[in-house]
N, C-alpha and C positions, 0 to 999 in steps of 0.2 A: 504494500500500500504506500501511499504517496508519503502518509507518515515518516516516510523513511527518511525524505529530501531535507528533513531537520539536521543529518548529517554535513552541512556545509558548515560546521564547526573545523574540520580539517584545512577549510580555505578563510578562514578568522584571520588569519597573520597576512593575508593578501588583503581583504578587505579592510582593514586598519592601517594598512601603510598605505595602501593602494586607493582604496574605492570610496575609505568613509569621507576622506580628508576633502578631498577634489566631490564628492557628492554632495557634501556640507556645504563648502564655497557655496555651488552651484544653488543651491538650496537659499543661501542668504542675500545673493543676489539676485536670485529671481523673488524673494520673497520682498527685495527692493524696488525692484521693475514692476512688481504687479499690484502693490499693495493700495494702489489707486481703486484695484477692481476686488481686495476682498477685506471682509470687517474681520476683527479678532474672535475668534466663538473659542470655547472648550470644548472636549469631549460630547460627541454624541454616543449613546450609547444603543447596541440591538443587542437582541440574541439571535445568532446566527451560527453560531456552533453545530457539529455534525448530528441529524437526526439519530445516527447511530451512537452518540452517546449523551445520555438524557443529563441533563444539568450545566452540560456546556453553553458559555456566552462568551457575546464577544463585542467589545467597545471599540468603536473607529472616533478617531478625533483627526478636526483638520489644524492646518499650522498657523500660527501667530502670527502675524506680521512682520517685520523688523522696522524701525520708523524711514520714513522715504527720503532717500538722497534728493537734492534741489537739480530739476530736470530743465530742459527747454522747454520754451512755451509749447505746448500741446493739446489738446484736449483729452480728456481720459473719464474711462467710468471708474467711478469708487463710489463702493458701498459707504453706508451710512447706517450708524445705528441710529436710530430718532431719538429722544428726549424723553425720557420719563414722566414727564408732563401730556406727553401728547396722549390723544387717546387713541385707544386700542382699536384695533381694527375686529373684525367680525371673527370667533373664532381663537381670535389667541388669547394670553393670560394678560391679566392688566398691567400698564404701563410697559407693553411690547408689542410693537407691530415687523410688520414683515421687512422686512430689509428694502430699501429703493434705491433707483439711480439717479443721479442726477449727472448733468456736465458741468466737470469743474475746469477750467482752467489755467494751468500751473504758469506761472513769469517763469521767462528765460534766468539763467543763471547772470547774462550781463548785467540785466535791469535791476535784479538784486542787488549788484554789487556796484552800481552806476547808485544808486540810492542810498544804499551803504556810504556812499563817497561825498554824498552833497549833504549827511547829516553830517554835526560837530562829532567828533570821537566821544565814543563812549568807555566805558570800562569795561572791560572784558570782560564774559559771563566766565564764572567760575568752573570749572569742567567737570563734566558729571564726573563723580567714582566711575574704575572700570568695572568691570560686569565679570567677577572669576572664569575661569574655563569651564568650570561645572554648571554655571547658571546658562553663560554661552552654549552650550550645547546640549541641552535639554529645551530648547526648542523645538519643536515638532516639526519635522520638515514634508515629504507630502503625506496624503493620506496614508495611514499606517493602523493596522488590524493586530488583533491580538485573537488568535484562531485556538480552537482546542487540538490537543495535545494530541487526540486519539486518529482524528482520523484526517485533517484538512494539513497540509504544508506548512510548518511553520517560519519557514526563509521566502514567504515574501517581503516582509519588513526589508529585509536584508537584503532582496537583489532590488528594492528599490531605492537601498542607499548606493547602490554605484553609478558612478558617473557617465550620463549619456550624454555625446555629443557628438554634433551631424545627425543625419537620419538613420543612422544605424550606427553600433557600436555592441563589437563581441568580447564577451570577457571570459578564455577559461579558468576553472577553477576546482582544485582537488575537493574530493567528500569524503568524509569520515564519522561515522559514530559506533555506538557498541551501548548496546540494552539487556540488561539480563535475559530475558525470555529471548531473543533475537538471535544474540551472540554478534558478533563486528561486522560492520558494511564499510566499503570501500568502493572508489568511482573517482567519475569527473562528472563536473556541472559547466554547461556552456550557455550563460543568459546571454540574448539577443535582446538589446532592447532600440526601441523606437522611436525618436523624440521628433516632437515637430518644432515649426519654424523659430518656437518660440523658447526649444530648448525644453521644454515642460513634456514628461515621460508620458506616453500615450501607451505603450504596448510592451509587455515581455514576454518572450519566448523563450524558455529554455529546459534543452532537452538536457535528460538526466539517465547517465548510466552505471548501475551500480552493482554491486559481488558480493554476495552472500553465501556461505558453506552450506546452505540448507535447499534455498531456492536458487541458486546459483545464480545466473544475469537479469537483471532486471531493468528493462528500457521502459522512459517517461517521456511525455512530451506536454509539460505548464504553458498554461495560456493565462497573462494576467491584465486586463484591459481597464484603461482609466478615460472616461470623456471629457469629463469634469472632476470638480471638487468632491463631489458627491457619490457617480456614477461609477460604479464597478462590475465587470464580468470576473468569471474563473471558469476555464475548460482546462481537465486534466484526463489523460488516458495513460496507462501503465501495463504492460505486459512482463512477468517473468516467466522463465525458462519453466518450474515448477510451479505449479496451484495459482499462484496469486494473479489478480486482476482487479484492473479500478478503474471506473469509468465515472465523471463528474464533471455536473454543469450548475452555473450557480450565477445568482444576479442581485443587487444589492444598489440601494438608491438609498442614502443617508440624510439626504436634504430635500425631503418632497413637501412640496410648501412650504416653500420659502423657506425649507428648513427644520418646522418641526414636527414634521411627520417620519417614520424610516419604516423602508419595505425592502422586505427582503423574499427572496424564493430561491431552493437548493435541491437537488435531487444526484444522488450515486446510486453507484451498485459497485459492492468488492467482494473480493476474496481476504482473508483476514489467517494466512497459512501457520500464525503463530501465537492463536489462545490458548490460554489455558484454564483450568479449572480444579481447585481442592478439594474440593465440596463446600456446604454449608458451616456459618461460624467459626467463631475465633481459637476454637483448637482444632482448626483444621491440621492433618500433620502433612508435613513436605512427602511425603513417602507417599499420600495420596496424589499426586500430583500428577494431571493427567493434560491432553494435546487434541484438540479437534479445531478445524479450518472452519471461522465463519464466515457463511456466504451471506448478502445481507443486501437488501434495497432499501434506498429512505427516501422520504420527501422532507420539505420542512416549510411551510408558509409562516410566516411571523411580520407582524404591524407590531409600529409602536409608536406612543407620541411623545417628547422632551416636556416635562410638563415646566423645569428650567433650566439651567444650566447645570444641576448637581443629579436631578431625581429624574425620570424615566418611569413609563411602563411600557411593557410590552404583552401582547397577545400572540400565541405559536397555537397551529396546527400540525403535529407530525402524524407520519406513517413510516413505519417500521416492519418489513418482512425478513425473518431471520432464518435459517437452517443449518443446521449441526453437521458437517460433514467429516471424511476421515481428516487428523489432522498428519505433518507429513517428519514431526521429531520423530526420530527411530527411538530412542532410548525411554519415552515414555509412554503408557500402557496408553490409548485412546476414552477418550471419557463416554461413550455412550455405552459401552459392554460393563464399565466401573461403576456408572450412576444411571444405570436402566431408568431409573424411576424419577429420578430428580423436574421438578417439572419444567416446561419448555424444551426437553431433549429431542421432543419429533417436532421442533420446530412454534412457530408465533408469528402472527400478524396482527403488530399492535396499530392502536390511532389514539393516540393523546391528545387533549385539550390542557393546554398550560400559561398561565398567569404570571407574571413574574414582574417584581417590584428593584429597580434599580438606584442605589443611590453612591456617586461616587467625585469625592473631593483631592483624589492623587494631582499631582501636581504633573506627573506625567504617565502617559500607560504604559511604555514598555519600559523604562527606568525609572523608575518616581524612586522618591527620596523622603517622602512625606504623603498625609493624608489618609480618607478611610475611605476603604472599599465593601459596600454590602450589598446580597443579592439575596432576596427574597421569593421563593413562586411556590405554586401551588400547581399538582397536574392531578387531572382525572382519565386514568388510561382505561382501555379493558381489548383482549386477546379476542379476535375475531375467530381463532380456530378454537369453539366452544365446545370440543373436549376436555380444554384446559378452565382452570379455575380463570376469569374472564373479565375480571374489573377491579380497580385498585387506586386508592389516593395516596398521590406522593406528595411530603413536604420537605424543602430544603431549605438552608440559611447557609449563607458562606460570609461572613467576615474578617475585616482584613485592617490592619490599621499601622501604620509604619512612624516613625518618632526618630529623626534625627537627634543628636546630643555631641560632645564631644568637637563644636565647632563644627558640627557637620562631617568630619572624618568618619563617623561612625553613623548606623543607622538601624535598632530596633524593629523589628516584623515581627507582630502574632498575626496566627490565624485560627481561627476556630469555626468549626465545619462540620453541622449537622443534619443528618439525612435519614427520613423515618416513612415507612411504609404503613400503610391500613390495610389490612389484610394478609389472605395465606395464599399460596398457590400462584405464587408471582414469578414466571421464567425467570431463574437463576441471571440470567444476563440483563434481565432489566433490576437486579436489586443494588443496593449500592453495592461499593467493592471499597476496601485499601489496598494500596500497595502501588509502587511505581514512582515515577522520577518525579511526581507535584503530590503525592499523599506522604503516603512510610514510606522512606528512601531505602528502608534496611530489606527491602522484599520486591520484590518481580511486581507485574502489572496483573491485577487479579488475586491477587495471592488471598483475601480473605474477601466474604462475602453473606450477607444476611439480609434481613428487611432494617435492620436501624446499623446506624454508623456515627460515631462521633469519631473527632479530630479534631488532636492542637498539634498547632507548628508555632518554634519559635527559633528566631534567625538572629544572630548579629553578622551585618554585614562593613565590617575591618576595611575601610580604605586603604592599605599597605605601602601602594607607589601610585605615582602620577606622574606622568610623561607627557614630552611630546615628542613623535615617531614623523618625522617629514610633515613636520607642521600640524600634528594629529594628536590632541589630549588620550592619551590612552592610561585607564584606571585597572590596576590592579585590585583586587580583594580577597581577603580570608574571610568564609563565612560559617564557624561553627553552629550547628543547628541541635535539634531535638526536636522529635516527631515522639508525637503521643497518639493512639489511637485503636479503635477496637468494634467488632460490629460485633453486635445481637439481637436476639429476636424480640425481647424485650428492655424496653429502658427501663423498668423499674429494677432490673438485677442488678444484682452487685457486679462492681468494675473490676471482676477480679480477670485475670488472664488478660490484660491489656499490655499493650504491643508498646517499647520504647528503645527508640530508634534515633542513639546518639550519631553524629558524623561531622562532616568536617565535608564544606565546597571552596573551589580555588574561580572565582568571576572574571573574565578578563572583558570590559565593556571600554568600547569607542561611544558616546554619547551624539545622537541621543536613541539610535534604532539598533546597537549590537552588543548583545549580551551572550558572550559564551562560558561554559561552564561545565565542572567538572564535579557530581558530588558522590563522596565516601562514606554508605553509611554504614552501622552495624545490626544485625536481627537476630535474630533466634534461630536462623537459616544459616547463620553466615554473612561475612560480608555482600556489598552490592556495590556495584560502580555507576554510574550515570552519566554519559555524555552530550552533549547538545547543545542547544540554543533557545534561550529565554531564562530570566528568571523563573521560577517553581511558580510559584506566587506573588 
């Protein structure tokens, strides 16, 4: 699955000397050339995460501004936020109306300075403070997504911090990562990307080839399209050599109405050659550990409206068709002969209706440094193949809250992550799960499973060094952790047999779209290694 293309952790050291530095520029200058035509907003938020894994969201925010260098006389559109005073227009919240244009037009740079010349001298305004390299480069530069972990790419960020210029411009680049359940992938990534006249990235292409011990070669081809600020496609198709396959189409409009409305529409199908399953509950033992290949179809409709710049709701409809097939690890038994009876093993066609309450004041999405992040929803699903037990309310909470200290060097992360089912007879894959590289680091993906699930993470993340690499702030970090966490049937039991999962991540982040990372942690299992791209949380 495409999931894999997160391995562009091995081309990190090319993209920070190479791609972030020169994409940054570009980024700050174009955010000077254009800034006539866009007003500052935060974060907008959807859920748009893989139908195929339920509680997945995903926040798009567009970029700040930089203030505008003094231009030739010109005409130009620039947005305009209105006055607080004025009234509201039909439809939106009060004292905010839809964004308008007007023509402004700018003095030449001589007349400025022809003006300048015929008043008495003044006294020099005093010069702002500079701006640190940290504050500089958490800026948001273009449209940038934060995708779930399971099944959607998560290097688009990344190929769209390198530098396009001309109508075309190709960059290869090595790929690497390694996941417990998986074992190591290796490749090359080749983005093609597209810029039009204006320099502003329209289109990427890039095909992805990668080596697996298991499924051996595996060929991609990413399709990532931007029209606007707003407007986004994704086509991706994938063939390997063994089992797997992924086919995915997907559309996303972040600004409908003026803004604040977002609609979004996604539909796959894959092969998935590398789940696994323990069984039920938190003494599940490793020895039980068993391998089947999900085949799987989703859709996912979801509306949502800004109701302001921090809160959000959103409305999703998914469909989910899943099937248990052989899986293709030789060394472990297959789960359908192991857990005959487990329910969903002959398979589930789910249709969810899901609610979900967003509220989130980070300072920025893929590096923030500060702020709280909460996700609240509510779904009502039930299995269409009505052999199975057939109907089920899910409720979740994920909380997130970060605390800089220490002058900023250092920076504090809890999370705490609650997820409780209503009912029995729930297909093992739609129940929560721990384990993997954003829950318990000390255990595989799947590794524990039940109808309730609690989870605390807490991070200090050690700014250690800070450079610059060919004009490029590059931050180092140590970030010792502790993962708490445990599912059961019931929450009124006792917490006993809970899962704690000390370790130790090494960050190496170009600000403000590239975060790689290495995390070590420990379990009951044994150690666990994690390679990739993004923070966890």
């Amino acid at each position: 699955m495409l999931r894999r293309a997160h391995c562009l952790l091995g081309a990190l050291a090319c993209l920070l000397v190479l791609g972030a530095p020169a994409a940054q520029g570009q980024t700050l200058n174009k955010q000077s050339d254009d800034v006539a035509k866009k007003g500052a907003t935060r974060y907008k938020k959807c859920v748009a995460g893989p139908p195929s894994a339920p509680g997945r969201t995903c926040t798009v925010t567009q970029r700040r501004p930089m203030p505008p260098p003094v231009q030739p006389a010109q005409v130009v559109q620039r947005s305009l936020s209105p006055l607080p005073a004025q009234a509201p227009e039909p439809g939106l919240p009060s004292g905010k109306s839809a964004t308008e244009k007007v023509d402004v037009v700018v003095p030449p740079k001589t007349a400025v300075v022809a003006e300048a010349q015929s008043k008495p001298a003044a006294a020099e305004p005093a010069k702002q403070p500079e701006t640190s390299a940290h504050e500089e480069e958490t800026v948001p530069g273009e449209l940038t997504e934060q995708v779930s972990e399971d099944v959607h790419p998560r290097h688009e960020h990344v190929l769209k911090s390198l530098p396009a210029k001309g109508d075309w411009t190709v960059i290869p680049l090595p790929a690497f990562s390694y996941a417990r359940n998986e074992g190591s992938w290796a490749g090359a990534l080749v983005p093609i990307l597209r810029a039009n006249e204006k320099e502003e990235l329209e289109d990427i292409f890039a095909p992805l080839y990668l080596h697996n011990n298991m499924i051996k070669e595996t060929f991609s081809l990413n399709y990532y399209g931007y029209r606007n600020e707003t407007i986004q496609y994704r086509a991706i198709a994938a063939y390997a050599s063994k089992v797997e396959r992924h086919v995915e189409l997907s559309f996303k409009d972040t600004g409908a109405a003026a803004g604040r409305y977002i609609l979004a529409a996604e539909g796959n199908w894959f092969k998935n050659a590398f789940t696994r399953f323990f069984g039920v509950g938190n003494n599940a033992a490793e020895e039980k550990e068993s391998t089947y290949t999900s085949r799987e179809a989703n859709i996912r409709l979801s509306a949502g409206i800004n109701l302001n710049e921090d809160f959000s709701l959103l409305w999703t409809e998914r469909y989910r068709d899943v099937r248990v097939e052989t899986g293709i690890v030789p060394t472990l038994p297959q789960t359908k002969p192991l857990f005959p009876g487990i329910e969903g093993i002959a398979g589930a066609q789910i249709f969810a209706h899901r609610l979900t309450a967003l509220y989130d004041t980070r300072d920025h999405l893929l590096t923030p440094v500060k702020g709280t992040y909460v996700s609240l929803y509510g779904e009502m699903a039930h299995n269409l193949m009505h052999d199975e037990a057939d109907r089920w309310l899910r409720l979740s909470l994920d909380a997130r809250h970060l605390m800089p200290h220490a002058s900023g060097r250092m920076v504090f992360v809890a999370r705490f992550l609650v997820d409780k089912l209503f009912s029995q007879g729930v297909p093992f894959y739609e129940r929560p799960t721990l384990g993997g590289e954003n829950t318990l680091r000390g255990f595989g993906l799947n590794r524990f499973t039940n109808d309730n699930l609690l989870l605390i993470n807490l991070e200090e993340r050690i700014r250690i060094l800070s450079k610059r690499v060919f004009d490029n702030p590059i931050e180092l970090e140590l970030a010792p952790f502790l993962d708490v966490g445990r599912v059961n049937r019931d929450f009124a039991a006792r917490f006993t047999n809970t899962q704690v999962n000390p370790g130790v991540g090494i960050r190496v982040i170009s600000r403000p779209n590239v975060v790689g990372r290495l995390d070590v942690a420990n379990g009951k299992d044994g150690s666990t290694v994690f390679v990739g791209l993004d923070y966890p949380f």
